[in-house]
N, CA, C and O atoms as a printed pandas DataFrame, in Angstrom:
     atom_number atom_name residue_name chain_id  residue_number  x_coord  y_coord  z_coord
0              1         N          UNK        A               1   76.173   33.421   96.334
1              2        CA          UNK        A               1   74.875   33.918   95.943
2              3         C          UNK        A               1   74.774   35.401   96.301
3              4         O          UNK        A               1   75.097   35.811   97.415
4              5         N          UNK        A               2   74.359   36.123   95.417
5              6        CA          UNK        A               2   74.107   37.391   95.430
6              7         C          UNK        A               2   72.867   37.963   96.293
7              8         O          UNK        A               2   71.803   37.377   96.094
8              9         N          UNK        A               3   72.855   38.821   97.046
9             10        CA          UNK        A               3   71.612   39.600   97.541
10            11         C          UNK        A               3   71.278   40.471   96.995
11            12         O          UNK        A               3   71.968   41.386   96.546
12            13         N          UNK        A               4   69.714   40.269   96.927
13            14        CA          UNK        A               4   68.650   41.982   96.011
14            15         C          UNK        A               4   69.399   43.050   96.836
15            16         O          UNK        A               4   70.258   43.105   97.715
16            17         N          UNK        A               5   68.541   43.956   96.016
17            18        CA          UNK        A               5   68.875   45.059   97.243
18            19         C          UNK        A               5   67.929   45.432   98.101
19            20         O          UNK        A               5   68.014   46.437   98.806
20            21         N          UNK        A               6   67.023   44.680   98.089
21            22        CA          UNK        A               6   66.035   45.019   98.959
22            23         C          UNK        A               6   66.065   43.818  100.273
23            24         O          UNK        A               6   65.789   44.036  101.453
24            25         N          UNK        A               7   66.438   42.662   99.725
25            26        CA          UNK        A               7   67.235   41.954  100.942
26            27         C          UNK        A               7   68.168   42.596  101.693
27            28         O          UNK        A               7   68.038   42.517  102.914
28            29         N          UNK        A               8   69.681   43.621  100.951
29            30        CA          UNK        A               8   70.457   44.112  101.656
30            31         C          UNK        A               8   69.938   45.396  102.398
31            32         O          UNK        A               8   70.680   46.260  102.865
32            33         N          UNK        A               9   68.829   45.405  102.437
33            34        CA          UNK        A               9   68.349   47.182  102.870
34            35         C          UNK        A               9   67.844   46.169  104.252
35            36         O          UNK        A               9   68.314   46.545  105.326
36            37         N          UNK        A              10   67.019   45.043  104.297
37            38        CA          UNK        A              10   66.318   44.528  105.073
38            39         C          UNK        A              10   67.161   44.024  106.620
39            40         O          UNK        A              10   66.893   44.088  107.820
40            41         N          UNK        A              11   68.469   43.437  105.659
41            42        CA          UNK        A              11   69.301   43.058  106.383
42            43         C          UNK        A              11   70.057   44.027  106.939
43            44         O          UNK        A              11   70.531   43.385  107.877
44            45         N          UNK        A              12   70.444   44.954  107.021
45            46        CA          UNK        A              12   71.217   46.313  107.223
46            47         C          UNK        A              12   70.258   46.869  108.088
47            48         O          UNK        A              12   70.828   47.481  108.991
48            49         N          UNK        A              13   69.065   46.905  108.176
49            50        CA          UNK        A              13   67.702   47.793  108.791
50            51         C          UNK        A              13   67.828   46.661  110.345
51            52         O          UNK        A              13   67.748   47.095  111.494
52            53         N          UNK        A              14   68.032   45.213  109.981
53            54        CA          UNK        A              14   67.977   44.526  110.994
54            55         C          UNK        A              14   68.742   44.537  112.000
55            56         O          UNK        A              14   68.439   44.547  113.193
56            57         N          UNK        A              15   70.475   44.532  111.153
57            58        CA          UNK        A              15   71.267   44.674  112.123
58            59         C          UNK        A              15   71.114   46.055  112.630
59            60         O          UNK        A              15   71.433   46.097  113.819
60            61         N          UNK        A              16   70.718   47.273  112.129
61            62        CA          UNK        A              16   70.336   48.627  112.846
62            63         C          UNK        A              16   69.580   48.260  114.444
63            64         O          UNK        A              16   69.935   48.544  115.588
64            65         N          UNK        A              17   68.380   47.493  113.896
65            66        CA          UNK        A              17   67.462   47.505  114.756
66            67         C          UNK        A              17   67.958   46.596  116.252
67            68         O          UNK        A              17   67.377   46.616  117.337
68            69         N          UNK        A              18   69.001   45.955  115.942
69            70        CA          UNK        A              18   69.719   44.869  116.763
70            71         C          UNK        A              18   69.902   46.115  117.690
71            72         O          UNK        A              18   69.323   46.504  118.704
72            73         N          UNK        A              19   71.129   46.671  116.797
73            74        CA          UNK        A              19   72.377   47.113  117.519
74            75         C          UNK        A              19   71.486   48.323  118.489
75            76         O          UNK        A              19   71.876   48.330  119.656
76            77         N          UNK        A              20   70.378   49.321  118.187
77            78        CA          UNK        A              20   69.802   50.294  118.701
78            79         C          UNK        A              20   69.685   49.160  120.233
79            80         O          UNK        A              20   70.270   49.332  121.302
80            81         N          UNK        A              21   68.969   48.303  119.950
81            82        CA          UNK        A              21   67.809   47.389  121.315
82            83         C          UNK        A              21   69.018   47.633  122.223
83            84         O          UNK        A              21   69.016   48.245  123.291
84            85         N          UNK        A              22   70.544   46.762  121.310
85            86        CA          UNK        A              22   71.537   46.246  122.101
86            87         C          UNK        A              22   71.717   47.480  122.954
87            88         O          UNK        A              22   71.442   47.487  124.154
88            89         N          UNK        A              23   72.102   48.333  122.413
89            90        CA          UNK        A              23   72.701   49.844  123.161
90            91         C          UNK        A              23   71.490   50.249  124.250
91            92         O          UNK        A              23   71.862   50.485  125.400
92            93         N          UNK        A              24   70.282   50.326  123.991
93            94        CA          UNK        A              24   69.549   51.115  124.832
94            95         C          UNK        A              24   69.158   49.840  126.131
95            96         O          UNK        A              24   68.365   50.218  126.993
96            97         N          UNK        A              25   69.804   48.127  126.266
97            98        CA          UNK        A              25   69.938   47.780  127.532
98            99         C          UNK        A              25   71.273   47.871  128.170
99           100         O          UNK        A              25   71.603   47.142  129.105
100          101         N          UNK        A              26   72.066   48.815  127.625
101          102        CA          UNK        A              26   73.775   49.229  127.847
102          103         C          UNK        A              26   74.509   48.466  127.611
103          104         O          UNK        A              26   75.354   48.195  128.463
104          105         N          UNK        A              27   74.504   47.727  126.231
105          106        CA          UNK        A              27   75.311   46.233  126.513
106          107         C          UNK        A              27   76.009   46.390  125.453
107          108         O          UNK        A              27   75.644   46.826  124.361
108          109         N          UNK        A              28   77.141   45.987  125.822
109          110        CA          UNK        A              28   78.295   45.498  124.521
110          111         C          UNK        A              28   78.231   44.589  123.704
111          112         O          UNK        A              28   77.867   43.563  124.278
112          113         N          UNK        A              29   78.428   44.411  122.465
113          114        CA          UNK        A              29   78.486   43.103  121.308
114          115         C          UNK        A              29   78.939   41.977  122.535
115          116         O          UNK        A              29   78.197   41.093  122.962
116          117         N          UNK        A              30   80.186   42.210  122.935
117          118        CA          UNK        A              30   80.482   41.121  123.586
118          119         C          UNK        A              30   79.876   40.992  124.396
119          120         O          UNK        A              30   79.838   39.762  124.371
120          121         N          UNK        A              31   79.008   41.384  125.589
121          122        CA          UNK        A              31   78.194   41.021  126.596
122          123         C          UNK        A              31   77.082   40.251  125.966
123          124         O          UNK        A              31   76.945   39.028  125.987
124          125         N          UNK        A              32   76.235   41.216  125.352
125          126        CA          UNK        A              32   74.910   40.447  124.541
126          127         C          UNK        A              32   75.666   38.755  124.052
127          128         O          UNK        A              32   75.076   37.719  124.358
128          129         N          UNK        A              33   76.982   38.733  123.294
129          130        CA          UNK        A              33   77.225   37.706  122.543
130          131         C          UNK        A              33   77.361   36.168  124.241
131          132         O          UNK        A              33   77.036   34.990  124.386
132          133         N          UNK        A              34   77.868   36.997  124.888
133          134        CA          UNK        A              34   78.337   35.878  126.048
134          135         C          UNK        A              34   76.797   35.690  126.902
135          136         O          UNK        A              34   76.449   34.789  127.666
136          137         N          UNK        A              35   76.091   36.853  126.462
137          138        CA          UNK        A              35   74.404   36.231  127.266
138          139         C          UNK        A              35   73.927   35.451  126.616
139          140         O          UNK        A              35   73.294   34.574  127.204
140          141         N          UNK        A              36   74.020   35.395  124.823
141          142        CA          UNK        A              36   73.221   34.677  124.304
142          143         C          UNK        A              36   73.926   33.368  123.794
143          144         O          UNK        A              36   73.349   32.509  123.128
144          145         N          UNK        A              37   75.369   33.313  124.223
145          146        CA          UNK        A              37   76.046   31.947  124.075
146          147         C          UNK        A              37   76.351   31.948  122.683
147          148         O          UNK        A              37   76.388   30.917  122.011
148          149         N          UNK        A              38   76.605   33.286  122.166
149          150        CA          UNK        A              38   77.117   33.510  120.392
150          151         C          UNK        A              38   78.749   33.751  120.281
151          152         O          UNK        A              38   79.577   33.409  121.125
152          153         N          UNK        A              39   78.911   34.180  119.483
153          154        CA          UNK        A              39   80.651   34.696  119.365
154          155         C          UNK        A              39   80.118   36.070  119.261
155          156         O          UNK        A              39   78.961   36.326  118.929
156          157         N          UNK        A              40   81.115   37.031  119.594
157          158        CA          UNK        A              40   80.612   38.496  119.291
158          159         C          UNK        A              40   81.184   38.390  117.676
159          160         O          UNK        A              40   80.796   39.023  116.694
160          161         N          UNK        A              41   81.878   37.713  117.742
161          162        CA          UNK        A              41   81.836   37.868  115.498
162          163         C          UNK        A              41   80.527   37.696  114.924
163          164         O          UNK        A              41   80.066   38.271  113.939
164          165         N          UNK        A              42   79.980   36.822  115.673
165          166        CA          UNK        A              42   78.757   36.833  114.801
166          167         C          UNK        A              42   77.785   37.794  115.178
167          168         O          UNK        A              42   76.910   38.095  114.366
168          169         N          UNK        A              43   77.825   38.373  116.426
169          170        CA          UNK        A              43   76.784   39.828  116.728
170          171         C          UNK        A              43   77.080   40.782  115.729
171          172         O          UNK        A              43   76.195   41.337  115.078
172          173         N          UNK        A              44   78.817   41.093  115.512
173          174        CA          UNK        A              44   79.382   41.721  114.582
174          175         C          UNK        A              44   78.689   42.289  113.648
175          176         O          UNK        A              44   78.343   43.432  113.351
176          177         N          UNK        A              45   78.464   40.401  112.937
177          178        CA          UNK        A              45   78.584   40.613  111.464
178          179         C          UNK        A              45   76.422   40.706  111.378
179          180         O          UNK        A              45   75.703   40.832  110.388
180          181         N          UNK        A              46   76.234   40.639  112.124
181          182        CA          UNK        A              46   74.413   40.614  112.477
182          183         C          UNK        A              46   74.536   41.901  112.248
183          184         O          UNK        A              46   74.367   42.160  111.056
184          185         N          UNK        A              47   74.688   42.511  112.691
185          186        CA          UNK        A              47   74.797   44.307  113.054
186          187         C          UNK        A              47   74.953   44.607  112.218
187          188         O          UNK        A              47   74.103   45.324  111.691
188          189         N          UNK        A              48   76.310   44.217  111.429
189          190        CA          UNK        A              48   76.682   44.956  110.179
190          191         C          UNK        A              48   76.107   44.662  109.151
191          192         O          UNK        A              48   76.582   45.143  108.122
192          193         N          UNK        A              49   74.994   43.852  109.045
193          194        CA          UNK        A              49   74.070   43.629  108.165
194          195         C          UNK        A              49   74.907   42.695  107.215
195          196         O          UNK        A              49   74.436   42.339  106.135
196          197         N          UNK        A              50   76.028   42.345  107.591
197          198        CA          UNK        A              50   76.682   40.929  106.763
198          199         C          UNK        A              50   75.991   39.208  106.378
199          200         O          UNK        A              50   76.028   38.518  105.359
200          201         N          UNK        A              51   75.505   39.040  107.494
201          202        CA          UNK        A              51   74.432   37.807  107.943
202          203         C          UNK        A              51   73.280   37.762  108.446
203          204         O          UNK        A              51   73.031   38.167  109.582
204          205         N          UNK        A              52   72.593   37.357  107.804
205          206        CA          UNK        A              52   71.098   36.909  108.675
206          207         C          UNK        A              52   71.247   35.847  109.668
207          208         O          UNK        A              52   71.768   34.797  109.291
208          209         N          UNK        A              53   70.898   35.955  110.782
209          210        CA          UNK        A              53   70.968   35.363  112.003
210          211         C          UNK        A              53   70.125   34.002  111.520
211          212         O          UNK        A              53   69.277   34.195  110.649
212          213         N          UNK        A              54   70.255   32.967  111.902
213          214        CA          UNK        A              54   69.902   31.297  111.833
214          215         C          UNK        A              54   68.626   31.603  112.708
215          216         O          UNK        A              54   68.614   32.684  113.297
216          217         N          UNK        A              55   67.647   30.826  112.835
217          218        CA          UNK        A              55   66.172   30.911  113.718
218          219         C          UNK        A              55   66.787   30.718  115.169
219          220         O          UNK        A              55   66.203   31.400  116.011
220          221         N          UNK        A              56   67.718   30.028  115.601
221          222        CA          UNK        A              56   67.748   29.481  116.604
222          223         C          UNK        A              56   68.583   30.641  117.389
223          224         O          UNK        A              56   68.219   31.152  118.448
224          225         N          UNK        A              57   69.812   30.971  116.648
225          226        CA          UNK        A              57   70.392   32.364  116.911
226          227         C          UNK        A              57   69.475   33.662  117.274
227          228         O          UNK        A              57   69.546   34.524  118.150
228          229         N          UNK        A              58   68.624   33.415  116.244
229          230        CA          UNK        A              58   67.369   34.839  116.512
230          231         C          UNK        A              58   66.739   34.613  118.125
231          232         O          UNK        A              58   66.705   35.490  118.988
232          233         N          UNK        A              59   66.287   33.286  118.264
233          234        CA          UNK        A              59   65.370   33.218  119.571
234          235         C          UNK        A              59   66.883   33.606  120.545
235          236         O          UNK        A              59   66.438   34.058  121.600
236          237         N          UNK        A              60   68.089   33.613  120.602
237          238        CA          UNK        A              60   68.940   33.781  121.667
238          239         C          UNK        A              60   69.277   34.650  121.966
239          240         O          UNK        A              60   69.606   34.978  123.107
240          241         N          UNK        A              61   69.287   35.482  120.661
241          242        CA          UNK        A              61   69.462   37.188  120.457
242          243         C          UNK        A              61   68.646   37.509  121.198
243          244         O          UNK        A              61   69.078   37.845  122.300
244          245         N          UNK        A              62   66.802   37.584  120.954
245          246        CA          UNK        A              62   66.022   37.788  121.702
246          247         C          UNK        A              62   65.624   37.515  123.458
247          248         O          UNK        A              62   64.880   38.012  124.303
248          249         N          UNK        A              63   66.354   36.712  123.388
249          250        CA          UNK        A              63   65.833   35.925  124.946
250          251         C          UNK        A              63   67.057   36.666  125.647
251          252         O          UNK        A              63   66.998   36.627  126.876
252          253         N          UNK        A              64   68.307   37.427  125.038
253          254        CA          UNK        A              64   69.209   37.696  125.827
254          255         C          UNK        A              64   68.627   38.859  125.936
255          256         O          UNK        A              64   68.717   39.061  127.147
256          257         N          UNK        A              65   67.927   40.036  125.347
257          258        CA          UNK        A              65   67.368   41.249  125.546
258          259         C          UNK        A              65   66.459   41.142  126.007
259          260         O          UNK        A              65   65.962   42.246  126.230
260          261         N          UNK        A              66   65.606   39.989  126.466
261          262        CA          UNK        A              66   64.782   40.461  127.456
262          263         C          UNK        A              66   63.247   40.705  125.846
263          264         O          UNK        A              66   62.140   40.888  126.354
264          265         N          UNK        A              67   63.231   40.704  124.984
265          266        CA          UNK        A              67   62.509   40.619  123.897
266          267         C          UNK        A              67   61.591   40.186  123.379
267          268         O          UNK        A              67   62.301   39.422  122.725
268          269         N          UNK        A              68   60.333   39.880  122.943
269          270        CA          UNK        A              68   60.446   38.951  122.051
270          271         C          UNK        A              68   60.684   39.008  120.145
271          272         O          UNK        A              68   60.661   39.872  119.268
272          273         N          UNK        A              69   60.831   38.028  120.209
273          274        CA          UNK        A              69   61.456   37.362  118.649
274          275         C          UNK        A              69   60.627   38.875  117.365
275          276         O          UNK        A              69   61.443   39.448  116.643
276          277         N          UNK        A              70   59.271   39.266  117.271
277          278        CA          UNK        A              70   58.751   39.660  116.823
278          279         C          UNK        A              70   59.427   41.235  116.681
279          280         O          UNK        A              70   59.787   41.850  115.677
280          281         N          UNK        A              71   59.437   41.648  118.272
281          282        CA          UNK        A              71   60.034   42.697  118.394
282          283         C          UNK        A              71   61.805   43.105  117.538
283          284         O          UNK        A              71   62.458   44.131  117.350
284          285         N          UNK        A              72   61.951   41.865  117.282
285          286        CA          UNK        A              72   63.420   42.376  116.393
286          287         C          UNK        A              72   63.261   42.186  114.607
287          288         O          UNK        A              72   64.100   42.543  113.780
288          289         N          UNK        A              73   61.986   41.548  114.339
289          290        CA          UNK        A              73   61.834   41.590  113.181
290          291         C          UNK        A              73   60.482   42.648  112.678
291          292         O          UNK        A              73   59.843   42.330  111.675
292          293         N          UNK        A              74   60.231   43.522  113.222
293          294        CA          UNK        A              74   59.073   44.301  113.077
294          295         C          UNK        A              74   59.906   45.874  112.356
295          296         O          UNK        A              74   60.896   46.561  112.608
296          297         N          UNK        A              75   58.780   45.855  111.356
297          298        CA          UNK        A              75   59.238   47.006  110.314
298          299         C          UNK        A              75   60.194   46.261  109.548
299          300         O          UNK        A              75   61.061   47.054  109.179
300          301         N          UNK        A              76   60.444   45.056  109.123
301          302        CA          UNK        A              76   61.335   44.327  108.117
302          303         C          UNK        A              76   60.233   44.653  106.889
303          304         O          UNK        A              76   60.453   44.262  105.743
């Protein structure tokens, strides 16, 4: 299945918004991935705006930054 491009702008803006949070608590793909019990392939491919994170993935992402859930989807 194909993505709009306004899905791929959304998704690309997300993994931006990941990867900024990730960096400014000093943390590596792989750290964040081993806090939130993910693979860093899949932080990876989050970041790189390849995949949209699953709901359950999102709350782990979040709960590993210290976050909440809202805060990583705001300005989508």
């Amino acid at each position: 299945m194909t993505r709009s491009a306004k899905e791929s702008k959304q998704l690309a803006a997300f993994g931006k918004k990941l990867a900024e949070i990730r960096k400014g608590r000093g943390l590596t793909q792989e750290s964040l991935a081993e806090k939130a019990g993910l693979s860093a392939l899949t932080v990876s491919y989050i970041e790189q705006g390849r995949q949209w994170p699953r709901i359950g993935t999102l709350h782990k992402l979040a709960r590993a930054l210290g976050v909440p859930v809202n805060e990583l989807l705001k300005g989508l």
